[in-house]
TORVO-289526 format. One record per residue (C-alpha): z, x, y; residue in three letters. Coordinates in nm, 2 decimals, decimal comma. Layout:
<site up="Z" east="X" north="Y" residuo="ALA"/>
...
! end
This chain:
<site up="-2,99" east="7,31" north="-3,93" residuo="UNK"/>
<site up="-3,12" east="6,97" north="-4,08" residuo="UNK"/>
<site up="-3,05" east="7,05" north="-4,46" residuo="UNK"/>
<site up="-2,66" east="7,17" north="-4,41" residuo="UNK"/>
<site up="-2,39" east="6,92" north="-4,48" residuo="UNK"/>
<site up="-2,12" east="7,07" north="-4,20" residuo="UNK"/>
<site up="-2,22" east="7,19" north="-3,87" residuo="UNK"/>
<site up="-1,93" east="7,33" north="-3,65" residuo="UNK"/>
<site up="-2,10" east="7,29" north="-3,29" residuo="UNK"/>
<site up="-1,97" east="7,38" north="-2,94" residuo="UNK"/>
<site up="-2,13" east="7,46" north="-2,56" residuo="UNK"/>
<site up="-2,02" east="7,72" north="-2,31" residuo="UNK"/>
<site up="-2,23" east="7,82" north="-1,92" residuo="UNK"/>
<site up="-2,40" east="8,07" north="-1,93" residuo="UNK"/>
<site up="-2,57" east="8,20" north="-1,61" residuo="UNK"/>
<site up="-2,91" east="8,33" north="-1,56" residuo="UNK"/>
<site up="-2,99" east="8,45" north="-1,16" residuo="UNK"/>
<site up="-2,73" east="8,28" north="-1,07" residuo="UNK"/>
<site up="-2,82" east="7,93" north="-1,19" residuo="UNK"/>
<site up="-2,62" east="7,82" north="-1,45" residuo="UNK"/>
<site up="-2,71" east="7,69" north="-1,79" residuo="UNK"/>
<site up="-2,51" east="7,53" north="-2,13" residuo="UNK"/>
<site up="-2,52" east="7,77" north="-2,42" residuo="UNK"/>
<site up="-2,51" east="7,57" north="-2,73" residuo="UNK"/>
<site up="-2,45" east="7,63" north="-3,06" residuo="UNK"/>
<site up="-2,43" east="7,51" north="-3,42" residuo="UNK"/>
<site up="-2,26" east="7,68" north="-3,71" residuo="UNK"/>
<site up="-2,32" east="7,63" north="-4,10" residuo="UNK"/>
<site up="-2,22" east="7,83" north="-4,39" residuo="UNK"/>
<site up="-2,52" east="7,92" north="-4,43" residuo="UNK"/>
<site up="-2,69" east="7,99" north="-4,03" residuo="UNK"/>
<site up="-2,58" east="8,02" north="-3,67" residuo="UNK"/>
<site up="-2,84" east="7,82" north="-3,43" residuo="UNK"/>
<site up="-2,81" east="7,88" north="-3,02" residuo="UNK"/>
<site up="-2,95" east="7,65" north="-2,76" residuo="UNK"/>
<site up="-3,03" east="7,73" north="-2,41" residuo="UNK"/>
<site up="-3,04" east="7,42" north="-2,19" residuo="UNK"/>
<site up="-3,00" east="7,31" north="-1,87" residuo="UNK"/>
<site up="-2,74" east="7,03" north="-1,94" residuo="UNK"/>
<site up="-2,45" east="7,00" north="-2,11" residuo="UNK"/>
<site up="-2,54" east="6,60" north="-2,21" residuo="UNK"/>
<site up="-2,55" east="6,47" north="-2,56" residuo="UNK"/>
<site up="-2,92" east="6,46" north="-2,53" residuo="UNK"/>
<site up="-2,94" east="6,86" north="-2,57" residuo="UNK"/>
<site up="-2,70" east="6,81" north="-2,86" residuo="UNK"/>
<site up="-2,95" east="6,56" north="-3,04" residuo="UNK"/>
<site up="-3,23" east="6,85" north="-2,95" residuo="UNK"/>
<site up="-2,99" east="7,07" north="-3,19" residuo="UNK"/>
<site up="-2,87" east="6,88" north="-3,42" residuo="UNK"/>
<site up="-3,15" east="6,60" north="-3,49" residuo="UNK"/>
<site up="-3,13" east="6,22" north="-3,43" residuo="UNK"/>
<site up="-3,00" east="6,14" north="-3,78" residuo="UNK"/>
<site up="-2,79" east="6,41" north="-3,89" residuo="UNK"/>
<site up="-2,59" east="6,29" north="-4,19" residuo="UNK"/>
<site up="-2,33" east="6,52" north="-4,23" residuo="UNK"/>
<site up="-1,98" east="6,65" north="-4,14" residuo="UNK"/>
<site up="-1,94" east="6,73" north="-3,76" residuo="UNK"/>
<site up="-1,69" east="6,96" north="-3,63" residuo="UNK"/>
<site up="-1,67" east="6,93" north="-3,22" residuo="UNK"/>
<site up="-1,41" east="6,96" north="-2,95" residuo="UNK"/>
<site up="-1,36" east="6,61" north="-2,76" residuo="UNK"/>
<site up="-1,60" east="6,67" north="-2,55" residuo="UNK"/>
<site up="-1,78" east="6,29" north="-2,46" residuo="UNK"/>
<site up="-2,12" east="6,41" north="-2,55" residuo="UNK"/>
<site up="-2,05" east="6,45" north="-2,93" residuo="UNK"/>
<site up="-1,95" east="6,10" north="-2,91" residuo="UNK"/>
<site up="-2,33" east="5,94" north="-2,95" residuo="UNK"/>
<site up="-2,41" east="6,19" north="-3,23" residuo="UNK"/>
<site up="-2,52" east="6,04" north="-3,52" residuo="UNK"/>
<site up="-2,28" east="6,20" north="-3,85" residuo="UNK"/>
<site up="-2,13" east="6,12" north="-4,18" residuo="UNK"/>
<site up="-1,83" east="6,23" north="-4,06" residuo="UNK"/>
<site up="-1,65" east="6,35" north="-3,81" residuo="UNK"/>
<site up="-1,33" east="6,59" north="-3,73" residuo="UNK"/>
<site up="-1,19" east="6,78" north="-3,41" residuo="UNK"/>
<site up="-1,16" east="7,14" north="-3,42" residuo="UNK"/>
<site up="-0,85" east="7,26" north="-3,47" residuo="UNK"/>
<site up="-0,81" east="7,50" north="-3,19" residuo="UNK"/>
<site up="-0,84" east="7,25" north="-2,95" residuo="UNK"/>
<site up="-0,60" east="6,99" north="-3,11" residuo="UNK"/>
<site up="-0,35" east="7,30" north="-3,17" residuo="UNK"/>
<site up="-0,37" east="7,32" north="-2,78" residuo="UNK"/>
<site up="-0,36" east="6,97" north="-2,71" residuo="UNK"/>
<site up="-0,04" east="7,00" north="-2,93" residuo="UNK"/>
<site up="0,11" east="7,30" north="-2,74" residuo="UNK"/>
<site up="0,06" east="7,10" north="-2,39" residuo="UNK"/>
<site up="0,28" east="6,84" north="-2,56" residuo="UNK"/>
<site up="0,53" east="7,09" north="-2,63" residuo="UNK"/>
<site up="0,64" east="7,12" north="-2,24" residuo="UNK"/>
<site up="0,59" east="6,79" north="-2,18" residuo="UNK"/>
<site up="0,96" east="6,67" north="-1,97" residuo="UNK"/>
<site up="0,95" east="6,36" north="-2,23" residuo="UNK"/>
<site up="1,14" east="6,44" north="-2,56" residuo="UNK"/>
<site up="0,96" east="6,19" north="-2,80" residuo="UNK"/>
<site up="0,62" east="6,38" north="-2,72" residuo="UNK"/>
<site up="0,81" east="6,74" north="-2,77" residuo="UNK"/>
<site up="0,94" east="6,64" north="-3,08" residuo="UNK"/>
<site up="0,54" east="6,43" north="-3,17" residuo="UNK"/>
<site up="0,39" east="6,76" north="-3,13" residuo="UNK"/>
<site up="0,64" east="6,95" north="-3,35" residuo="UNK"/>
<site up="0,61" east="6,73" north="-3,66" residuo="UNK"/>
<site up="0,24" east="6,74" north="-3,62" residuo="UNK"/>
<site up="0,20" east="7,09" north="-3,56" residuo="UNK"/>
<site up="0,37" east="7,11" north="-3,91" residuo="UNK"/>
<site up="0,16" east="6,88" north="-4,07" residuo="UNK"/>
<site up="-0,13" east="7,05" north="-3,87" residuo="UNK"/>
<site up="-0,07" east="7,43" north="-4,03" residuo="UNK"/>
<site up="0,02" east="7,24" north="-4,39" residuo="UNK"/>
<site up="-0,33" east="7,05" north="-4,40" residuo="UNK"/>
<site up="-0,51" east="7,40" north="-4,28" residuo="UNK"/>
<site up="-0,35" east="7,62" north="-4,54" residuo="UNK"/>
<site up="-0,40" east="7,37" north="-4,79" residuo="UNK"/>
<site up="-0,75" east="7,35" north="-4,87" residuo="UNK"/>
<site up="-0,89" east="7,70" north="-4,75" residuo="UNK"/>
<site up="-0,89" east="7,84" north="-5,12" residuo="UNK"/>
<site up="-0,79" east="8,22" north="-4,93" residuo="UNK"/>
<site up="-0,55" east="8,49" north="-5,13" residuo="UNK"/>
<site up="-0,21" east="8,47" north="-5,07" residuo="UNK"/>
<site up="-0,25" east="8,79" north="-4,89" residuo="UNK"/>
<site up="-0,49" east="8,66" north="-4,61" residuo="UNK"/>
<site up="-0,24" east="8,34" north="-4,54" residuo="UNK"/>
<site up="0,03" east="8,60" north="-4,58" residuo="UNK"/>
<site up="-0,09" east="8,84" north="-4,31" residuo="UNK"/>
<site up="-0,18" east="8,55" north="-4,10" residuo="UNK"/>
<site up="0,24" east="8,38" north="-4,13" residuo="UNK"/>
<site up="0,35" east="8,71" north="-4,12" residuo="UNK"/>
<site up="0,24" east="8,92" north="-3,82" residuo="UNK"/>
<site up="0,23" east="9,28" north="-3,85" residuo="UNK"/>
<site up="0,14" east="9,56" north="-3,58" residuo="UNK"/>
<site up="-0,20" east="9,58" north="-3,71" residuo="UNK"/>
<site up="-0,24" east="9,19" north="-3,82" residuo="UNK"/>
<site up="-0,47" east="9,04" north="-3,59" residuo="UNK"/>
<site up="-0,31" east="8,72" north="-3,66" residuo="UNK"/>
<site up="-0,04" east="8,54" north="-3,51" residuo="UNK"/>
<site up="0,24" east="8,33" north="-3,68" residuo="UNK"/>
<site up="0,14" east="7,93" north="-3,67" residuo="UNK"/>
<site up="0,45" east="7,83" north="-3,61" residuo="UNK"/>
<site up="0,52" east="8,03" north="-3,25" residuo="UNK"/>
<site up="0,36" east="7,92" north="-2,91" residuo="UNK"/>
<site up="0,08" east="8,13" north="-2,96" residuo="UNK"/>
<site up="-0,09" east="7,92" north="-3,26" residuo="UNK"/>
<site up="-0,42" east="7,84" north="-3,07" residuo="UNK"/>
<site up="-0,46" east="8,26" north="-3,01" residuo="UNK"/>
<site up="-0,66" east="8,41" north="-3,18" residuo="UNK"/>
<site up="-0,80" east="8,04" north="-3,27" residuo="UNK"/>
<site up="-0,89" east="7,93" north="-3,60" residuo="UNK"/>
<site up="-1,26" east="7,95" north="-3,51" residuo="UNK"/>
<site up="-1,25" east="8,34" north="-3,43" residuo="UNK"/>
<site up="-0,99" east="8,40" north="-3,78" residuo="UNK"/>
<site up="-1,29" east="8,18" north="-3,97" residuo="UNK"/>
<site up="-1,53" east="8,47" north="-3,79" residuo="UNK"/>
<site up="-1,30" east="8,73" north="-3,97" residuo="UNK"/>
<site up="-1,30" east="8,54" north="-4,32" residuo="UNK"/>
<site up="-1,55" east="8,25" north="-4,34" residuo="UNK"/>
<site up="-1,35" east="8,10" north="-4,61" residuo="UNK"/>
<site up="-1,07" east="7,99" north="-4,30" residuo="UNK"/>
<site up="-1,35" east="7,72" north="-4,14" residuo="UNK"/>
<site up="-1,35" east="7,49" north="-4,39" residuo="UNK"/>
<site up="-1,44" east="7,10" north="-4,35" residuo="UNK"/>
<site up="-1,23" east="6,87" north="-4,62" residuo="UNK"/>
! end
């Protein structure tokens, strides 16, 4: 993973006999890398990623990617999209109406850059019985997440 510029990196459990373990991994364009480890602290990330990685990382907000060493960093959109939709029942109006505007901004900046057809963004705004995609702008934004629509077209997990 050291010569890629943009590493998309999460960590799940994963249990083995009954004693449970971090599954983490690290995603490129180019390679998929999984970790087995018995933590989930940000010294298993630097075991993945590498003290001095010097590029673009893509993370939930998650405390352990805070230490990592990186050019840059951003939050995955899946998670701030259900940050956002948390907001969205909140009982206070100026928090309702926060998450709104930036859930708009949120799918503007998204369709923006990824460089798709017009028929992929299309058939993701537009659902149809056999899209697999959901309209951004309903309650179920986060699901399917942009990380498993980026599984369907790599093009859709893009770093700008």
């Amino acid at each position: 993973m050291c010569n890629t510029n943009q590493r998309c990196v999460d960590e799940t459990t994963y249990c083995i006999d009954g004693i449970k373990y971090w599954l983490w991994v690290a995603t490129s364009d180019k390679v998929c890398v999984l970790l087995l480890a018995p933590t989930r602290g940000s010294a298993e990330l630097k075991r993945l990623l590498g003290e001095n990685f010097d590029g673009i990382l893509t993370s939930d907000c998650f405390s352990a990617y805070g230490p990592q060493s990186a050019a840059g960093k951003q939050k995955c959109l899946a998670h701030l999209e259900r940050h956002l939709e948390a907001l969205l029942t909140s009982r206070f109006a100026a928090n309702v109406d926060f998450a709104q505007k930036i859930k708009q901004v949120l799918w503007t900046a998204i369709k923006a850059p990824m460089g798709l057809s017009r028929w992929f963004i299309d058939s993701c705004t537009t659902p149809t019985k056999t899209s697999n995609c959901r309209s951004p702008t309903t309650s179920n934004f986060g699901s399917p997440s942009i990380c498993r629509m980026a599984s369907r077209c790599p093009k859709a997990c893009l770093t700008t």
